[in-house]
Each structure stands twice: as C-alpha cells, then as structure tokens.
C-alpha positions in Angstrom: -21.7 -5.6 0.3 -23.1 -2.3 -0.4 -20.5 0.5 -2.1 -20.4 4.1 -2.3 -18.3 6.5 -4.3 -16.7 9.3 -2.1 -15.1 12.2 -2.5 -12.6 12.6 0.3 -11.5 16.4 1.2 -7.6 17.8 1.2 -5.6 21.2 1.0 -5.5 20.4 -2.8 -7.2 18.0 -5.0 -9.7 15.5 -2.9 -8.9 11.9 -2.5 -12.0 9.5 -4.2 -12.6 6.4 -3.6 -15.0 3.7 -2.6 -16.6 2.7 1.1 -17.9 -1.0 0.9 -19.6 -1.7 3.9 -21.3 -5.3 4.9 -24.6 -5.9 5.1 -25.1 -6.4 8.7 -23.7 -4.0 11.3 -19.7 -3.4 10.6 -17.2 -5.0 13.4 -14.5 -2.9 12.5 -13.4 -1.4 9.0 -10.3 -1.4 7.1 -8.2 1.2 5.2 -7.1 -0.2 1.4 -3.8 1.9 0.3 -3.1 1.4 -3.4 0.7 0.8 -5.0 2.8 3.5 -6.9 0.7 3.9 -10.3 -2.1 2.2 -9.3 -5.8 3.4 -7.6 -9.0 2.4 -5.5 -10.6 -0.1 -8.3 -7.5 -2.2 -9.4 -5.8 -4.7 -7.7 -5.6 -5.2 -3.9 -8.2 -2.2 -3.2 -10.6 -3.9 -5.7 -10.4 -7.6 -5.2 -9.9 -7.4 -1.5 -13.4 -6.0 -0.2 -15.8 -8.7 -1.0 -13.6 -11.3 1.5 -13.2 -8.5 4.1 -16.7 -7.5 4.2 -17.8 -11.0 4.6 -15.7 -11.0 7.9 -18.3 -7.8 8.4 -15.1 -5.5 8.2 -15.9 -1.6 6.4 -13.6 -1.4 4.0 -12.4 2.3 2.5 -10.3 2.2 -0.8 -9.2 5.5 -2.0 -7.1 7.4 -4.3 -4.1 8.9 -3.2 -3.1 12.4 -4.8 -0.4 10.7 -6.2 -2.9 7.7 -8.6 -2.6 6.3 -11.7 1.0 7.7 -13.6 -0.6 10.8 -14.8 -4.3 11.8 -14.7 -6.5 14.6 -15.1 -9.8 15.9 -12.9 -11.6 18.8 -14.2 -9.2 20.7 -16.0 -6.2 20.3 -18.8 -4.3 20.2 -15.2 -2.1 17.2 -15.0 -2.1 15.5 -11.4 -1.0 11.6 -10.5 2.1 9.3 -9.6 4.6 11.4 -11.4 3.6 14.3 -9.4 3.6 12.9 -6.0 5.4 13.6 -2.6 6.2 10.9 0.3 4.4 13.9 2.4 1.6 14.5 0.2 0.7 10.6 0.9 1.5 10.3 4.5 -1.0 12.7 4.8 -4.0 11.5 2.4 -3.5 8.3 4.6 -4.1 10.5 7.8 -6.8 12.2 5.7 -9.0 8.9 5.3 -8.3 7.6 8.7 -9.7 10.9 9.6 -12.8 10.0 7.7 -13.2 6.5 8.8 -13.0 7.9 12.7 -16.0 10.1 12.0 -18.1 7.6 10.7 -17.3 5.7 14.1 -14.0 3.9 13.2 -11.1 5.0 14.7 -8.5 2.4 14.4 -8.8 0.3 11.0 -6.8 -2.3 10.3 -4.1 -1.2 7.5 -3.7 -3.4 4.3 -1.0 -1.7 1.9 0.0 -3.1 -1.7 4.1 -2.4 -2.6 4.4 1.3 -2.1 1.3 1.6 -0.3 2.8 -1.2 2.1 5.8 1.2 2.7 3.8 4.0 3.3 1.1 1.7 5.8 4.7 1.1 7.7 4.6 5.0 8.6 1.1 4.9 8.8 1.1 2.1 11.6 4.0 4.1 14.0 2.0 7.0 13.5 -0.9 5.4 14.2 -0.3 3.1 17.5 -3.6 1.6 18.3 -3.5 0.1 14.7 -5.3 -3.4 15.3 -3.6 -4.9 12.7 -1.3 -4.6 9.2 -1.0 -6.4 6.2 1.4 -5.8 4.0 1.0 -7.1 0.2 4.1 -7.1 -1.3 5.4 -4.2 0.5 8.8 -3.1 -0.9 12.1 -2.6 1.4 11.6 1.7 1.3 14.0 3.9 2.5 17.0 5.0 -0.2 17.0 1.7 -1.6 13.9 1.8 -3.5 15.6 3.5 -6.4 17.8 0.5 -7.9 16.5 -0.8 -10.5 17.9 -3.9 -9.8 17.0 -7.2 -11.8 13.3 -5.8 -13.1 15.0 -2.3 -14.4 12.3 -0.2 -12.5 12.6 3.5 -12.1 15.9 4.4 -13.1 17.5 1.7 -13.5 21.5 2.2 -14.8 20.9 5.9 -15.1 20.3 6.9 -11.2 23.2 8.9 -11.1 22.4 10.4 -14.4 18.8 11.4 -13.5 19.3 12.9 -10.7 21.8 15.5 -12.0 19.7 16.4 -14.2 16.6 16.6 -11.9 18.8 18.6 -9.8 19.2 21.1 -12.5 16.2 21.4 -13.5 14.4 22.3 -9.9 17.5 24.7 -9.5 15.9 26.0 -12.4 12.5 26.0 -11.7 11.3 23.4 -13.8 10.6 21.3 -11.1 7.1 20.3 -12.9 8.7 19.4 -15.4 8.5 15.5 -16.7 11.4 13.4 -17.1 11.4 10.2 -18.9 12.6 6.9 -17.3 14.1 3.9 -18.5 11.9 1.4 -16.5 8.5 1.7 -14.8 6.7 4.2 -14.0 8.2 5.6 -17.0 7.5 9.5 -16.4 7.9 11.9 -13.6 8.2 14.9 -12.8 11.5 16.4 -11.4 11.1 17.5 -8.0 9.2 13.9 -7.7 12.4 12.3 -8.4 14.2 14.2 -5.9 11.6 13.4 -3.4 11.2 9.4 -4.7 15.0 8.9 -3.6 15.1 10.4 -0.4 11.8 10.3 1.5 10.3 7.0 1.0 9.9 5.3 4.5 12.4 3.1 5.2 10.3 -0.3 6.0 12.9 -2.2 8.0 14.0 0.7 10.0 10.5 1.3 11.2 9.8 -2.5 11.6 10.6 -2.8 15.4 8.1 0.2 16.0 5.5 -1.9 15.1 4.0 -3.4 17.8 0.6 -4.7 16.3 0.1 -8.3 14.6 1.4 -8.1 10.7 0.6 -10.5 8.1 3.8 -10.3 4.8 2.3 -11.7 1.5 4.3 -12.3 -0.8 4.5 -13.9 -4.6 7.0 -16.6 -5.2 8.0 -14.9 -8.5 8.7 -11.6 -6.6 12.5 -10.3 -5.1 12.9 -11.3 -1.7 15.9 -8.2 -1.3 13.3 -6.2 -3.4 10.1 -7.1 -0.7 12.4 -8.5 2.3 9.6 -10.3 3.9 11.9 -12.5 6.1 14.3 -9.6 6.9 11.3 -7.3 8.3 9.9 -10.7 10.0 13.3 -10.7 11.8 13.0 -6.9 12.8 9.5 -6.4 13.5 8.4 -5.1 17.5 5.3 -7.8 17.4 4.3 -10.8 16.1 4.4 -11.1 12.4 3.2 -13.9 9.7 4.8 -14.5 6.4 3.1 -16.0 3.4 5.1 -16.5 0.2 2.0 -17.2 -2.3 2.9 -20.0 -5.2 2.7 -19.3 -9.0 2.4 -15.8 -7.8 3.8 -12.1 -9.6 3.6 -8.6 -7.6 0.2 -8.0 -8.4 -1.2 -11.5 -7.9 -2.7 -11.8 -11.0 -4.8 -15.0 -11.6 -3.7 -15.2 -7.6 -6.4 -13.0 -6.5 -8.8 -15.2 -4.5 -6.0 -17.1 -3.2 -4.8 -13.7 -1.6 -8.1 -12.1 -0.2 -9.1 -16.1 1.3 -5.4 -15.4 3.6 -5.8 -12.1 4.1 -9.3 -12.9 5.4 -8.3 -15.8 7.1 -5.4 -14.5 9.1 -7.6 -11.1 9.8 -10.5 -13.3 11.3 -8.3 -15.4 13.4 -6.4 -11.8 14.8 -9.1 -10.0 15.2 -11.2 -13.0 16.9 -13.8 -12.3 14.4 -16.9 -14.5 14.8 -16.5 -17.7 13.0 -20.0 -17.3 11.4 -18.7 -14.1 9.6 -15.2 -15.5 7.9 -17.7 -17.2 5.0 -16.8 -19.9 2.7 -14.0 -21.5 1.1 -10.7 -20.0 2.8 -7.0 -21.4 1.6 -5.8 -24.1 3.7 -2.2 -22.4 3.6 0.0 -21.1 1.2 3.5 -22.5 -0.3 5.4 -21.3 2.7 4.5 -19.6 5.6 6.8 -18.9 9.1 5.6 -17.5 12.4 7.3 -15.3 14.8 6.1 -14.1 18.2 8.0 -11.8 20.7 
C-alpha cells in the first residue's frame, strides 16, 4: 500500500486526507467517510485501507469540514464538528468523488461509519452508478437522530430546552456561538444545532432509492432503533447484507480486523474481485448475518 497526504480543494477550508493506493494497478477505489467528531486517521478510514487495498481497491479517506469537535488550521479560527452543516458535508462528499473521477475513478464504492453512513445514504441516491455501499454502523438520520435515548448523546433530556435557546441566539446573531451539551459531542455551535435537528438525511426514507448491493455492520453492543440495520434491510431498493459483529461497541474497538476481513470479504465477492487479490485470513462469518435479495 503506498499513501499520500492530500489536500482536497472547497469554497472554504479544503478537505485533507489520505489516498492509499495498492501496489499493483487499482481495480476500482473507494471513498472512506468518517463519523460525527471523528476524521481520516481514526477508526474506519484508518483501519480499513490495508484489507481494501489488498483487494487492489484505491482507497480515499478524507476530512470533512465538519472533523474532529473543534479544530484549528492556520489561524486562532476555530473550524470542526460543532461548526458543521448537513449541506456543507453533502457537498465535501461530492467534492472527493470529484477528485477520485479525475484520477480515473468515477464510481467508488461508498463505506460510511455512523454519521458518515447517513450521509453515504444521500451520497449513494445522488450518486446512482454507486457499485456498492457499506454502511458501518450507520445511524437511523432524519429528525430522529437528536434523542438521546439510552446512551444520553447530544441533547439528551434538554432537546426542547436547547433548541429555544439556539433559536434565540441565531435570532440574535450569535449563531457562532457555542453551546454546551449534556452528552456527546459536548459543544456546538448554535446555528449547527438548528441544522443537526432538521437536515440530517433520513436513512430509511432514502433506503428504497438505493438500488446498489449494501453491506449493514453492526456491533452487538450497539441500538438496533439507534442503527436500524434490519428496519433499512426491510426498506432497501436492492439487495442488502446484514452483519451484527459479536463483543462489538460503535467503533469496533478491539473488533477492528474482524470488521475490515467482512468488509473485504463481502466487497470481493460483489464486486467479483479476483480471488488472488482478497489476501489472507478473512472471517468465516460473523455472530448473525441475514440476506435479502429483490
């Protein structure tokens, strides 16, 4: 696997991020979108490329404008999650499939991680000829996404709270403004919590829209409401695999090479990859895993 660091181009800050490409000539490539909080060289993004580019895939992990919870570039200028907007990462999606078609790829297969599995959902109607999409945890989008349910995230009990007073302050113009949450991801700003609870893309609604082949992983310690595997298997326009991983959490930890050996295993078998290139030591199977074909 060889890697390079680039710097991908937008109308504000640029996207960077890492193109791991196989040794021999690549048979397709892949587009790596990070979760809420996260970037290019943690989790899914980061263990994920070494499997894949033994299947000879190109593989382009990237930050979104909205990494990390909050960051800084080259200035005292604040940027990251607690700044971000559903449009602003709909677009840096576009952005690097952009990229990948002028380096000669111009339909990657689409791996998302929890939010970045919501937002591969929009990615994949948008994008039709999408070979393939796997989503990692992917959670259920749409309005939902803000309860806090049994793991407190986001708002948690104070939803209704919050939001009157992110209303107030935008009406203001504080809108950059930080709030502080009760539950992961802790901060954000304002006018990102407005956006948060009304734009995220609703992953069930858009599941019968997607006609390619989609592979659901999911951990075993993880809400099935929360990441509704099952429910989108049920809904989806095309044939979709579910995998619910064992002794597993949301970010797979200690779980990791279990993960990128079914991911690789269920990409090589989809794609028709040459049996040659899908290197050693893939999973057998997971804890649980169903089948549905229209």
């Amino acid at each position: 696997m060889r890697t390079t660091l680039v710097s991908i181009p937008t109308d504000t800050y640029p996207l960077e991020g890492a193109f791991h490409e196989p040794d021999g000539d690549p048979k397709g490539a892949v587009l790596l979108f990070h979760g809420n909080t996260m970037n290019f060289y943690v989790g899914a993004p980061r263990f994920l490329p070494p499997a894949l580019t033994r299947l000879g895939l190109a593989c382009l992990a990237f930050n979104r404008r909205g990494h990390d919870i909050l960051s800084t570039r080259n200035s005292r200028q604040a940027e990251g999650g607690a700044f971000q907007f559903t449009r602003d990462a709909i677009a840096d999606n576009r952005i690097a499939a952009e990229w990948l078609k002028a380096r000669g790829f111009p339909a990657p297969v689409v791996i998302g991680h929890s939010n970045g599995g919501m937002l591969g959902t929009q990615h994949v109607v948008d994008h039709p000829h999408t070979p393939a999409l796997v989503l990692l945890s992917a959670g259920r989008g749409g309005v939902r996404t803000v309860s806090g349910g049994r793991e407190g995230l986001f708002a948690g009990d104070r939803e209704a709270e919050l939001t009157a007073q992110a209303e107030r302050m935008v009406k203001a113009g504080r809108g950059r403004e930080l709030l502080f949450m009760p539950g992961w991801w802790w901060v954000i700003s304002a006018e990102s919590f407005l956006d948060r609870i009304s734009t995220v893309p609703d992953t069930i609604a858009l599941a019968p829209r997607i006609k390619c082949p989609v592979l659901w992983v999911r951990g075993d310690q993880e809400d099935a409401d929360r990441y509704p595997a099952e429910e989108f298997q049920r809904a989806a326009g095309g044939p979709c695999d579910v995998e619910i991983v064992a002794n597993c959490d949301h970010f797979y930890n200690g779980r990791e090479d279990h993960v990128a050996g079914l991911v690789a295993k269920w990409l090589a078998r989809t794609l028709r990859l040459p049996s040659a290139a899908r290197g050693p030591s893939q999973p057998r199977s997971s804890s649980r895993a169903r089948r549905a074909r229209r």
